[in-house]
N, C-alpha and C positions, 0 to 999 in steps of 0.2 A: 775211616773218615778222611774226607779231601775238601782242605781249607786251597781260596785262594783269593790273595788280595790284590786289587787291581784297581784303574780309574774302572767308574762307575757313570751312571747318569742318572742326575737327581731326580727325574722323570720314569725311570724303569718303573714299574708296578710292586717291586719288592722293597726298593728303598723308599717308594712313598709311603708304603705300609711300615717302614721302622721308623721314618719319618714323624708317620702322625702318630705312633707310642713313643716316639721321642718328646714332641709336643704336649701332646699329654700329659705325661710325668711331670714338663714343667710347669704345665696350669695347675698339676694339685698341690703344686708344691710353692709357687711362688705366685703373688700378684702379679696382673698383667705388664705394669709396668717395671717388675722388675725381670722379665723373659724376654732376655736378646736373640733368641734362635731367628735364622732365618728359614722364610718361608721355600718352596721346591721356587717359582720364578726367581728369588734372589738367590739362588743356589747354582742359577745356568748361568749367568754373568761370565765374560770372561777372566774376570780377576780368581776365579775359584776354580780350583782342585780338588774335585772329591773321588773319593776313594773309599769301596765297597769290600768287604769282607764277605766272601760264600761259604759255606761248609756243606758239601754234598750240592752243590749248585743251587743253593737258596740262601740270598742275602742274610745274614745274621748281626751285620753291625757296619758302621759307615762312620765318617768322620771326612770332614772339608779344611781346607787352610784358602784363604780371602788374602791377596798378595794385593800388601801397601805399599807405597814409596820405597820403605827403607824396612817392613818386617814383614811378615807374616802371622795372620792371626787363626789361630784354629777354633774352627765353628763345627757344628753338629755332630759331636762324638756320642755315638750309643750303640749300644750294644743289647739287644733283645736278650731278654734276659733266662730262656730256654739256651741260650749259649756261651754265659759268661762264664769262667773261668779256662775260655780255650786260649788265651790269648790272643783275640783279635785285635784287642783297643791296641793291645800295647805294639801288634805287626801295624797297623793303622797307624800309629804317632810315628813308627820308626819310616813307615813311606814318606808320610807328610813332611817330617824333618828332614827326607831325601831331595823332597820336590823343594822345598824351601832354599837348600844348599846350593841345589842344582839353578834354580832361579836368581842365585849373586844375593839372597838375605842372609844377614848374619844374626837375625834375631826372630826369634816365634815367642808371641804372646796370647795369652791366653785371657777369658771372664769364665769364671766359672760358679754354680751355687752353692751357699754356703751349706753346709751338712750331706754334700755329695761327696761322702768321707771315700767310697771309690774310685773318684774321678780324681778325687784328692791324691790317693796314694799314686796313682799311674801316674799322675804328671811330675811327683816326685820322686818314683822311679826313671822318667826321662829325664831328671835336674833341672824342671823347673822350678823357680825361686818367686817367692810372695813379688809383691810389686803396688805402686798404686794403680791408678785408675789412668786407663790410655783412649786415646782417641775421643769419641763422641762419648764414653762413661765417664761417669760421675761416680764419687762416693755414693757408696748402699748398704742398709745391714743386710742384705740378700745376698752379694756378690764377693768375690774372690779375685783378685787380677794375678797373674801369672806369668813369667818369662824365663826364657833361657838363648843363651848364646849361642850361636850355630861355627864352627871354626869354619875359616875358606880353606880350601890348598891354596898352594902358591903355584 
């Protein structure tokens, strides 16, 4: 088996296909208004970094970070679920928090839903730590906010 993770483009035909099972998941799962995902056009922006996961040359899981003033935010992490437990999410968070470092932020935060008890552990296998609500969210019984500090070198 041959994993490779690399920038991606949210446009390719395999990530708009984990895409729309990404999307999915969260319509059965949560009300409209509470699914912050962004769509593939707000995914090309240049404030976003995404980043693909292959295994045998076919997209298997993906994950983006949206670069703010002063952090980074990680958006559309998923992983098809024919390939979970290879370790993609968690090579995917450790690129992100690479481009984060590399881009001068010292903080990644996260929204996440609530009873995504997997998404739950990986981000606290990276150390991230609960938090309130940042940016344009609000308090939700749907959501989860999440952060963790990024060290600089000197």
């Amino acid at each position: 088996m041959q994993i490779e993770i690399e920038y991606a483009h949210p446009r390719h035909q395999g990530i708009v296909d984990l895409l729309s099972q990404h999307h999915a998941l969260m319509q059965s799962l949560f009300p409209a208004e509470a699914n912050h995902y962004l769509v593939v056009d707000e995914l090309c922006q240049p404030d976003i970094h995404f980043i693909g996961a292959r295994v045998d040359g076919v997209y298997r899981a993906c994950g983006a970070i949206r670069l703010n003033d002063t952090y980074s935010e990680v958006k559309s992490m998923f992983t098809d679920p024919r390939a979970r437990g290879l370790g993609l999410a968690d090579s995917i968070l450790s690129s992100l928090t690479q481009i984060t470092k590399n881009n001068g932020r010292s903080l990644m935060r996260l929204e996440t839903g609530v009873g995504l008890d997997a998404a739950h552990r990986l981000y606290h296998r990276h150390d991230f730590q609960p938090r309130g609500p940042f940016g344009d969210y609000r308090n939700s019984d749907y959501s989860l906010f999440m952060e963790k500090s990024i060290p600089q070198s000197i």
